[in-house]
C-alpha positions as MATLAB code, in Angstrom:
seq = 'XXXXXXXXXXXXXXXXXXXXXXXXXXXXXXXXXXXXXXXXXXXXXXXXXXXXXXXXXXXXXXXXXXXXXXXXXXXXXXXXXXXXXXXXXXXXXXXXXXXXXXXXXXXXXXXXXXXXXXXXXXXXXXXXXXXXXXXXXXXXXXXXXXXXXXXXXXXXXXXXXXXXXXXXXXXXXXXXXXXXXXXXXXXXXXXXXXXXXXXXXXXXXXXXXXXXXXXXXXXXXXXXXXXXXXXXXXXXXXXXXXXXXXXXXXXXXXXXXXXXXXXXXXXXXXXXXXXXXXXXXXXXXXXXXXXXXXXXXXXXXXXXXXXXXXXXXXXXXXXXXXXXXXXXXXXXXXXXXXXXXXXXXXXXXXXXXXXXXXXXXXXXXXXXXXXXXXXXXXXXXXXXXXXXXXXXXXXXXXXXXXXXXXXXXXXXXXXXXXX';
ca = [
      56.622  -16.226   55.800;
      60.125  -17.056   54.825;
      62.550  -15.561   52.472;
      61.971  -18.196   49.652;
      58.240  -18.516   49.907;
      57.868  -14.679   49.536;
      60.442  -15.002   46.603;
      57.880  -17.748   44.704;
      54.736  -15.661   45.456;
      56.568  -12.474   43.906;
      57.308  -15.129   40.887;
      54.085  -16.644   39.887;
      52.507  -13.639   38.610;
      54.589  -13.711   35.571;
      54.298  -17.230   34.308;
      50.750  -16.727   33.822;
      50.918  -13.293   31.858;
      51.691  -16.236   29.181;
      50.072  -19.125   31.001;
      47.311  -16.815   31.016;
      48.453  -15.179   27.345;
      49.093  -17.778   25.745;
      46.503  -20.010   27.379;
      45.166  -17.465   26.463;
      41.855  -16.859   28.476;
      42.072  -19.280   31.447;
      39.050  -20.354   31.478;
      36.292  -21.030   29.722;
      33.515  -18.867   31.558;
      30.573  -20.687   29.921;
      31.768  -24.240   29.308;
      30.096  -27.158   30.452;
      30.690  -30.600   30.609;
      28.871  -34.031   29.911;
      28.768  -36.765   32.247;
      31.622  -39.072   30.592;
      31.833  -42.948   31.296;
      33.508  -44.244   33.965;
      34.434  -47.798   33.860;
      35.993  -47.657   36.868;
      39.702  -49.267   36.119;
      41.796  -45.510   37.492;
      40.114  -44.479   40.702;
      40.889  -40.616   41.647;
      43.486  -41.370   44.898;
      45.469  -38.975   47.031;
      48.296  -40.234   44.773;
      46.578  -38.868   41.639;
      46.231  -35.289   42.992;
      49.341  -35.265   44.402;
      52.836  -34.592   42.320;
      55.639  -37.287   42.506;
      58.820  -37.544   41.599;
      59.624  -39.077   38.889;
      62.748  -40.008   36.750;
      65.126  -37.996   35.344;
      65.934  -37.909   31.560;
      69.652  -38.441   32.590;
      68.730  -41.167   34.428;
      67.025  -44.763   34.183;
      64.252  -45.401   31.786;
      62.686  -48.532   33.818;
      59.614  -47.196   34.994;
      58.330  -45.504   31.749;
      60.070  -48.794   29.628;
      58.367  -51.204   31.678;
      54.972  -51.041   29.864;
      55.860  -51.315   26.219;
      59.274  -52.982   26.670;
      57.695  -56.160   28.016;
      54.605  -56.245   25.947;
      54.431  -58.754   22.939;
      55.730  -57.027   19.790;
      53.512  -56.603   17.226;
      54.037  -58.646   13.832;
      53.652  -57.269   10.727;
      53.710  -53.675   11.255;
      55.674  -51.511    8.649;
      58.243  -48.865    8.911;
      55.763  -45.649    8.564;
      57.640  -42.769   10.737;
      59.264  -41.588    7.546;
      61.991  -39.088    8.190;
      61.852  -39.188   12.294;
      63.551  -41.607   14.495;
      62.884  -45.371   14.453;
      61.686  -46.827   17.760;
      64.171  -47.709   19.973;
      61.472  -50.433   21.569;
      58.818  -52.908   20.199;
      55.656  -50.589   20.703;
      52.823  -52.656   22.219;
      50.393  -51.482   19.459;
      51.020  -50.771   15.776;
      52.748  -47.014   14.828;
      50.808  -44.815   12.770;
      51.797  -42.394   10.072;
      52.906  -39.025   10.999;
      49.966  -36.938   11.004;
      50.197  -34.248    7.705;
      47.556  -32.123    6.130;
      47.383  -28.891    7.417;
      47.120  -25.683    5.862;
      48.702  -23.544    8.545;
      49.768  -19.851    7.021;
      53.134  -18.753    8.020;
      51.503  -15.697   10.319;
      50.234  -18.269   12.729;
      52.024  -18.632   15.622;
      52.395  -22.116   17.885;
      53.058  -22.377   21.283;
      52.467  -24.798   24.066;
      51.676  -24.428   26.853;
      52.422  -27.545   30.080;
      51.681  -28.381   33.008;
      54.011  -30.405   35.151;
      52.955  -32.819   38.297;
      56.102  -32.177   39.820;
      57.708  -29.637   41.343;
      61.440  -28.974   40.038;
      64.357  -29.766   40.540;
      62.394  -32.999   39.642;
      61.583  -33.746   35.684;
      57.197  -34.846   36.057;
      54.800  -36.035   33.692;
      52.791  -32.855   31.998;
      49.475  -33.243   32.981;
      48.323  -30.309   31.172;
      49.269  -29.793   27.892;
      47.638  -27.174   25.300;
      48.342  -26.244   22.020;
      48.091  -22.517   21.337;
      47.404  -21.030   17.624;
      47.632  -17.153   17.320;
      46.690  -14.892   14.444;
      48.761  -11.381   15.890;
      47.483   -9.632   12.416;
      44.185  -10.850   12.530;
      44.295  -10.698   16.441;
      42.486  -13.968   16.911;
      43.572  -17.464   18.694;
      42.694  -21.034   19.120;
      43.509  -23.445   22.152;
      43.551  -27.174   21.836;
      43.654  -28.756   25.138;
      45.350  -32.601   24.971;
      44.595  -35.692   27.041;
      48.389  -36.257   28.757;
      47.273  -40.190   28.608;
      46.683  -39.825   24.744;
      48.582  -42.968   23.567;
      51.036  -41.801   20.748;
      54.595  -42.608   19.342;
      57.340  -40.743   20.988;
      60.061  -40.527   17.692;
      63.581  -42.822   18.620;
      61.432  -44.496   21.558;
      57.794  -45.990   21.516;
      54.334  -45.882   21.288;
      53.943  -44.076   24.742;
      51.329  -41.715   26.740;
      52.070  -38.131   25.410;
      52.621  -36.994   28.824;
      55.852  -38.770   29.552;
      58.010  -37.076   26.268;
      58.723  -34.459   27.544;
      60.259  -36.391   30.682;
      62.102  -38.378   28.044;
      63.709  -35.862   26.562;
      62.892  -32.100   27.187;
      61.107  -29.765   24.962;
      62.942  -31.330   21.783;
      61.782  -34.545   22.572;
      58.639  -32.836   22.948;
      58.417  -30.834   19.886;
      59.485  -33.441   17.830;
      56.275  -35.728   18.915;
      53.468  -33.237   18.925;
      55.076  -32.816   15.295;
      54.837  -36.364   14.240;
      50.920  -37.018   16.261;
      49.469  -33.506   15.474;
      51.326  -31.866   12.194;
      52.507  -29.139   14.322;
      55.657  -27.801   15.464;
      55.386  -25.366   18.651;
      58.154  -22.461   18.044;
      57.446  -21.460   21.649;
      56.909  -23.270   25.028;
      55.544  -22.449   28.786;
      56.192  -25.295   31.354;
      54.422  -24.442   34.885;
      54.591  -26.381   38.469;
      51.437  -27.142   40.512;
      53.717  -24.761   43.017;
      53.751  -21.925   40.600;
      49.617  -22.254   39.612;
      49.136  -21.961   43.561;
      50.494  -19.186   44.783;
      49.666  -17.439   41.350;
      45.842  -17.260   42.506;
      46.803  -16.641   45.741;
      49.212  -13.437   44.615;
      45.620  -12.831   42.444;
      43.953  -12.599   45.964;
      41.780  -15.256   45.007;
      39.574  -16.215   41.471;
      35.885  -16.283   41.267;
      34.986  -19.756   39.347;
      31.493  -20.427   38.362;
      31.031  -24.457   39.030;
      28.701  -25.889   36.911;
      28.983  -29.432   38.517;
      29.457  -29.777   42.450;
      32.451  -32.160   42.909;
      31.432  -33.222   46.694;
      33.698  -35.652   47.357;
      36.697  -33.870   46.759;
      38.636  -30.655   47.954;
      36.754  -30.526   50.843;
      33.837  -30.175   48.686;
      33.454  -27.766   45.690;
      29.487  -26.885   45.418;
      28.156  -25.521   42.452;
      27.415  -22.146   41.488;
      29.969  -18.679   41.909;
      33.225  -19.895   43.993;
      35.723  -17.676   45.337;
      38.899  -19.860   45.091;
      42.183  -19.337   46.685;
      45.972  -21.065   45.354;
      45.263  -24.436   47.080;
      41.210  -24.694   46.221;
      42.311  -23.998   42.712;
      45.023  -26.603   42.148;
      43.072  -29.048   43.315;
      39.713  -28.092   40.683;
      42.130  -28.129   37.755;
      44.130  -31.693   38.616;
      41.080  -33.982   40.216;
      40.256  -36.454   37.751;
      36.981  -38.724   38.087;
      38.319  -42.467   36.884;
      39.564  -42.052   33.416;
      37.463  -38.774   32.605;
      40.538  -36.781   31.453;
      37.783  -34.819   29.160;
      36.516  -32.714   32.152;
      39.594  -32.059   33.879;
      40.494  -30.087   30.202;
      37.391  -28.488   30.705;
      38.177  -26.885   34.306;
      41.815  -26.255   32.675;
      40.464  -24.002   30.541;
      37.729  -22.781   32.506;
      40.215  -21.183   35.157;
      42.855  -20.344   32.217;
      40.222  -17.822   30.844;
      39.615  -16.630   34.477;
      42.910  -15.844   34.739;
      43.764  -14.135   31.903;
      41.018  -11.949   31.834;
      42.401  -10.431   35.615;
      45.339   -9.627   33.796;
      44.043   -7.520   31.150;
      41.617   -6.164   32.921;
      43.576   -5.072   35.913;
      46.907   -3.804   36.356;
      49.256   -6.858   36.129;
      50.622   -5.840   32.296;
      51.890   -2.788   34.138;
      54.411   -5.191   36.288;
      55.493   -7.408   33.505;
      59.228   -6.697   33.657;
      59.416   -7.178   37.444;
      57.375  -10.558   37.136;
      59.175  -11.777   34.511;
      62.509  -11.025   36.350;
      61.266  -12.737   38.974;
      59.765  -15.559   37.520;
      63.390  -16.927   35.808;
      64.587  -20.033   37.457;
      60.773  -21.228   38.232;
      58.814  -20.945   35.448;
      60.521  -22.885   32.408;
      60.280  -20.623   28.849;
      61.566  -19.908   25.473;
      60.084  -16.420   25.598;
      62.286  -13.557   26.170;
      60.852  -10.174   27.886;
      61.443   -8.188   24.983;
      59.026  -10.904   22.803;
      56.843  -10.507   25.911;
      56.456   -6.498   26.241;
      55.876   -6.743   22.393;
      52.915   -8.930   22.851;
      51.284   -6.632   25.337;
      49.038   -4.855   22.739;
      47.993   -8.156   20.933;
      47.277   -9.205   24.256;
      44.785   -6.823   25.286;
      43.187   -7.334   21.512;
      43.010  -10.827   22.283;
      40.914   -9.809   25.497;
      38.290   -8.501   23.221;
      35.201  -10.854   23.902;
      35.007  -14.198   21.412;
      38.671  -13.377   20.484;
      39.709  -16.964   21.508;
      38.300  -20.184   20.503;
      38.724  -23.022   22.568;
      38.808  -26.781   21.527;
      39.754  -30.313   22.963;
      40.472  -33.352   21.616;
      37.982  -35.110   23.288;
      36.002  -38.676   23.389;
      34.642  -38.139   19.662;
      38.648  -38.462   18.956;
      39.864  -41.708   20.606;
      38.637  -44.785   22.075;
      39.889  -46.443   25.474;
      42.242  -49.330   24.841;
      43.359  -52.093   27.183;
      47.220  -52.840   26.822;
      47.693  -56.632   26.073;
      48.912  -58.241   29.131;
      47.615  -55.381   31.503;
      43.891  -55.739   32.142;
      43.537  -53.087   34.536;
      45.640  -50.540   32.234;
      43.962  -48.857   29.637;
      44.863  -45.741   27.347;
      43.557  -43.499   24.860;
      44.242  -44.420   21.543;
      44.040  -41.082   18.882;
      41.989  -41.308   15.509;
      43.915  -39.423   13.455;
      40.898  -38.254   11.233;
      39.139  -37.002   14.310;
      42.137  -35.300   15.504;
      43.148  -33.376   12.475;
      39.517  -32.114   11.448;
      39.868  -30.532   15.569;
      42.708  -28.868   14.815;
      41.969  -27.576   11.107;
      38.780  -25.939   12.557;
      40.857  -24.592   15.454;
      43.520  -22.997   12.372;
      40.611  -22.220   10.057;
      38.815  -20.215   13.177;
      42.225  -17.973   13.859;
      42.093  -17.299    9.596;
      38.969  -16.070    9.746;
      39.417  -12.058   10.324;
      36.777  -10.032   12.621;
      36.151   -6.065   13.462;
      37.466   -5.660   17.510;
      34.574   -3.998   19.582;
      35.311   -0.829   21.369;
      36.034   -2.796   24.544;
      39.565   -2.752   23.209;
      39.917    0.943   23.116;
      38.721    0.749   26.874;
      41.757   -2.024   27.993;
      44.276    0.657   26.317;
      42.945    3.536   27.753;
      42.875    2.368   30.863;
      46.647    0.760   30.599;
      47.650    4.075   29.451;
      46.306    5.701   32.150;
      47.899    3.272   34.903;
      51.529    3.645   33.313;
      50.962    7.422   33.521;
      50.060    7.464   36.560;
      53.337    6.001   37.947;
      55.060    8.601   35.766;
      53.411   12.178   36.274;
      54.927   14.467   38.962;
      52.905   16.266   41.386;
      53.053   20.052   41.175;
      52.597   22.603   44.763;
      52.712   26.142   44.654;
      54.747   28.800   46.917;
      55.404   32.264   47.682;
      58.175   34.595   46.286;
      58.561   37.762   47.046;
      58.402   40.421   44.193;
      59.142   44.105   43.920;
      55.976   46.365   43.901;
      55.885   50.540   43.264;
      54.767   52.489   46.525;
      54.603   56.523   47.097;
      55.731   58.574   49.974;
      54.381   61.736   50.906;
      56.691   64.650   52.026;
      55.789   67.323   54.527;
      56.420   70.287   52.163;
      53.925   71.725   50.323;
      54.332   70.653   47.054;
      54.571   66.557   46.623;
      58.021   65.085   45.177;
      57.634   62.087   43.197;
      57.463   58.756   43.918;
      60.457   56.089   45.266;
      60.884   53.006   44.397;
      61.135   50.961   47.729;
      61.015   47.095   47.429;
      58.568   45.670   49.656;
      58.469   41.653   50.038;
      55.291   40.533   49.201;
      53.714   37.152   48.803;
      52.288   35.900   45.644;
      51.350   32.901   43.517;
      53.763   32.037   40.531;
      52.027   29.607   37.836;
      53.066   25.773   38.816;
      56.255   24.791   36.646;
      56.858   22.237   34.051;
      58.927   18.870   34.184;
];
């Protein structure tokens, strides 16, 4: 194993005290899925599973312009983005309004949490992408998984899939349209590579996923039931897609998400999370400091308290498939606002709502107390030292003198010492 390779493997277990934080629960241990529709217009290729390259921000904009750019402008639309950026191209299908609405108090936290298809130094599409909603007082959070092909307007550009803004223009760009779509504005973000997921499970020695579904036909074969899964197995449960079922992918997102996070509180990975995060910069892409991070730790291992965490997805209740004019064979999701914003109002109003923590909690402190001692406390030995004692000596006269004092080594046990 070479230098760099043992460098990433030593990396990856820090992204995910936040991939698994702040996704908070990797996984969701009981989910299942519905059989979705597949009309059959995106098969699942090698080229789907597999990350490429794709153009930098800095760089040419042909092949994300090249859908909307040459499609027919629409007539008669109206100027409704309000105080963000005007499009810089016709959009192929009218822009809503910004999405608005919300009551969101100012304890709640929002993060988000990506998933690139690329591996860096390249800028990918984000595959993944997951809005995070925590409560620290009430020690409560929500996670919204979002399709990546969720057809939206990107402010100062177009109406565009969601996953290419942040390939547009970084976590601004970003920000700015998960603001105007979904009301929200992320103060925090996590950006992950398929390369960094990988060797994550494998520095995990492995996951145990429960498969509700067997996906034969891909992987090498995934049957269903309990799974051990190592980096590579892994990857490729949480990026196959089935024709345009994005839904179930977001399922097995969050499935191994809760997986993951729960060997992190439950084990001894908190312990680490200065070395990991030290070894994580220049991989793993973050706003977070290590100081926010070591904060966190105790919310954290509230948070692993069972039913903490609510997880939701905007899902095929909340948009409809739509064929772009021109393009029979391409087809998006196009967002219904209403549906979208009473997902994400349920998701705040759930984090609101205060509960009593079970005594598991006590348990995950005691027991990180206990490992962080352990790597502190000294071990104590005892020796011998010699120590004066009284003896007598008889004389040969008749009458008996008294005692001397004559110091005789002699071994004995002195209590063990302090620190």
């Amino acid at each position: 194993m070479n230098e760099a390779r043992v460098e990433r493997r030593r990396l990856l277990l820090g992204a995910l005290v936040f991939i698994a934080f702040a996704l908070l629960g990797l996984g969701l241990a009981g989910c299942q899925y519905q059989d979705q529709p597949d009309d059959g217009t995106l098969n699942a290729t090698s080229e789907e599973l597999t990350p490429t390259p794709f153009t930098p921000v800095d760089e040419d904009f042909s092949e994300l312009s090249t859908l909307t750019a040459t499609a027919a402008p629409v007539d008669g639309y109206q100027p409704v983005w309000g105080n963000f950026p005007p499009p810089g191209l016709d959009p192929a299908t009218p822009i809503p309004p910004p999405l608005t609405g919300f009551e969101l108090s100012d304890e709640i936290l929002v993060w988000v949490l990506l998933g690139s298809d690329t591996e860096p130094p390249f800028i990918g599409r984000t595959q993944a992408i997951h809005l995070l909603f925590i409560h620290p007082r009430f020690s409560k959070a929500s996670l919204v998984s979002i399709p990546g092909d969720l057809y939206v307007y990107i402010p100062g550009y177009t109406m565009q899939r969601l996953n290419t803004a942040y390939a547009l223009g970084g976590i601004e760009t970003l920000r700015e349209t998960l603001a105007y779509n979904f009301g929200v504005t992320p103060s925090r973000f996590v950006l992950a590579h398929p390369g960094d997921f990988q060797w994550l499970v494998d520095d995990l020695d492995s996951i145990e996923v429960t498969v509700f579904y067997p996906l034969p036909q891909t992987c090498g074969g995934i049957p269903a039931g309990r799974v051990t899964m190592d980096g590579a197995l892994a990857l490729c449960y949480v990026s196959y897609r089935n024709g345009m079922d994005e839904v179930d992918r977001m399922r097995r997102q969050q499935q191994l998400l809760r997986v993951i996070f729960r060997k992190f509180t439950h084990e001894s990975y908190l312990t680490k999370l200065p070395l990991l995060y030290a070894s994580y910069e220049g991989w793993i892409k973050t706003d977070l400091s290590l100081s926010e991070l070591m904060d966190y730790i105790p919310l954290t291992l509230r948070l692993a308290d069972p039913d903490r965490i609510s997880y939701y997805l905007i899902g095929w209740d909340q948009f409809t498939l739509w064929e772009v004019p021109g393009y029979s064979q391409a087809k998006i999701f196009l967002p219904d606002q209403d549906g979208v914003r009473d997902v994400l109002q349920q998701a705040i109003d759930d984090v609101m709502t205060p509960e009593p923590l079970t005594n598991q909690v006590q348990t995950l402190e005691a027991q990180l107390t206990e490992m962080v001692l352990a790597t502190l406390k000294p071990e104590y030995t005892t020796t011998p030292t010699p120590t004066p004692t009284r003896t007598a000596t008889a004389t040969p006269d008749a009458t008996t003198t008294g005692g001397t004092l004559t110091p005789t080594p002699s071994p004995t046990l002195t209590p063990p010492g302090y620190p």
